[in-house]
matplotlib code that plots the C-alpha trace (Angstrom):
import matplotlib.pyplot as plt

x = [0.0, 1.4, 2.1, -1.4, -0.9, -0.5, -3.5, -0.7, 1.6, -0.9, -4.4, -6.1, -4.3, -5.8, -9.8, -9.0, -7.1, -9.1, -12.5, -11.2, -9.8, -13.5, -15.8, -13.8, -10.6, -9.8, -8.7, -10.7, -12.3, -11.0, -7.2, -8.5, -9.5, -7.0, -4.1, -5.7, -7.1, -5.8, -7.6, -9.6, -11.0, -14.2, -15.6, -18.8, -20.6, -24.0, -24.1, -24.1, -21.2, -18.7, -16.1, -13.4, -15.7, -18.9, -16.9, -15.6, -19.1, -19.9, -17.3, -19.1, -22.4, -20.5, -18.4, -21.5, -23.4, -20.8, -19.7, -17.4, -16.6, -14.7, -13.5, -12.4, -10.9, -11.3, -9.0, -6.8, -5.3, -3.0, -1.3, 0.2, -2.4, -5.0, -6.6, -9.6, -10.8, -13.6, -14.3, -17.6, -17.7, -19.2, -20.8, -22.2, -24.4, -24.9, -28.2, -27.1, -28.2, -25.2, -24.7, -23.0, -22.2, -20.7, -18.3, -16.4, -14.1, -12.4, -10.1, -7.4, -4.1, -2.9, 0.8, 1.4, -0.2, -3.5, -6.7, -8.0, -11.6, -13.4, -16.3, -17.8, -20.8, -22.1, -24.5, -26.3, -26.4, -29.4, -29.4]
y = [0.0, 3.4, 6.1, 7.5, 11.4, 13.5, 16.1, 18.8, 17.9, 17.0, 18.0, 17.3, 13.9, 13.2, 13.9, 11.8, 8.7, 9.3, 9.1, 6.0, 4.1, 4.8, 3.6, 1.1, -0.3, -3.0, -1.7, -1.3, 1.4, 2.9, 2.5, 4.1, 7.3, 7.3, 7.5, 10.6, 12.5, 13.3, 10.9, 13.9, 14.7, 16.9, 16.5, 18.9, 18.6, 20.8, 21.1, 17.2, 16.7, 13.6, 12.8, 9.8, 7.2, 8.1, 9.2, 5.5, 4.2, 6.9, 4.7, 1.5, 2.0, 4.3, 1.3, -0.9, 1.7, 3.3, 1.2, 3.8, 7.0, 9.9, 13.5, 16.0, 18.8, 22.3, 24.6, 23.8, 26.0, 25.1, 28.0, 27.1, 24.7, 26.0, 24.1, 25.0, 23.4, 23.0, 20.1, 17.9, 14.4, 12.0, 8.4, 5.5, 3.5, -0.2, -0.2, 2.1, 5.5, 8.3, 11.1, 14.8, 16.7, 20.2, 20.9, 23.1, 22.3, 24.4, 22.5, 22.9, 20.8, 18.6, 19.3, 15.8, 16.9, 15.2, 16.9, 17.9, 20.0, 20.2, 22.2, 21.3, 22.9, 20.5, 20.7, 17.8, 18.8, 18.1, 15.3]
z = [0.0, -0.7, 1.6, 3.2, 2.2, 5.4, 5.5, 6.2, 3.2, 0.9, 1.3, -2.0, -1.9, 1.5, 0.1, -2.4, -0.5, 2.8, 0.7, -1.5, 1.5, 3.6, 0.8, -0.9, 1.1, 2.7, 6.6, 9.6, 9.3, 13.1, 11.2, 8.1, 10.4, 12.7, 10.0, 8.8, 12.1, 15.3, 18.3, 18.9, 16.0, 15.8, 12.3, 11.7, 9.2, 8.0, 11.8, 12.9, 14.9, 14.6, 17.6, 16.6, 17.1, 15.2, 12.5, 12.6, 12.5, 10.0, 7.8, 8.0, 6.0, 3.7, 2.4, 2.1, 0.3, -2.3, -5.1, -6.8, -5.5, -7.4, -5.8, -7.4, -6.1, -7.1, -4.8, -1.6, 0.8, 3.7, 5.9, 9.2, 11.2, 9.0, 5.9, 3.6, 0.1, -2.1, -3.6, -5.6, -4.5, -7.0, -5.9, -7.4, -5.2, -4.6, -6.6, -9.0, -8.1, -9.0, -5.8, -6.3, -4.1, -3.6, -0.3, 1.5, 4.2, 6.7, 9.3, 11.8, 11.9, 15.0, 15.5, 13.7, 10.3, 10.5, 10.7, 14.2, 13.8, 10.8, 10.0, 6.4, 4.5, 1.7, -1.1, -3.1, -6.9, -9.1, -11.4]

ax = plt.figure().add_subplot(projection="3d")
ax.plot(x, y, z, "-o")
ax.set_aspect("equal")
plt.show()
């Protein structure tokens, strides 16, 4: 397996690993999350709030449900501890159905590189 991208060092490389490794990989889904966030990780989201272990639970219905997921990411900024980006994930679901969806992310850094707090406004597109 190659090296997971740090969120610090690489931050459109981790939407797209972290993403593919959640929906489609083979590793525990607690290993997939805690190679990419800090143990005390805040993850909000449209206002629902994720601590380390729902977002690991999050992780389990997402794999069952997503047959093929694609990210692509429009702009990325890091500075200091600080991250941002915007980004459309696109899904294909177990029985076929096809998800897009609009986000921006704004995030803070744990001294290690991975993410620590993120707070995440999404959109689903039409179609």
């Amino acid at each position: 397996m190659p090296t997971a991208p740090v969120p610090a060092d690489d931050f459109a490389g981790y939407l797209r690993a972290y993403t593919a490794e959640v929906t489609s990989g083979d590793d525990d889904p607690a290993a997939v999350v805690d190679r990419y966030h800090a143990p005390d990780i805040q993850w909000v989201s449209d206002g629902t709030a994720l601590d380390r272990d729902r977002l690991v639970a999050h992780v389990r219905p997402a794999r069952h449900n997503a047959r093929s997921v694609r990210v692509d990411v429009h702009d990325v900024v890091v500075s200091g501890d600080r991250v941002a980006a915007r980004y459309t994930l696109r899904a294909t679901l177990r029985k076929g159905r096809e998800l897009a969806m609009d986000a921006q992310l704004f995030g803070t850094l744990a001294a290690d590189g991975r993410l620590r707090r993120v707070d995440q406004i999404t959109r689903t597109l039409p179609g």
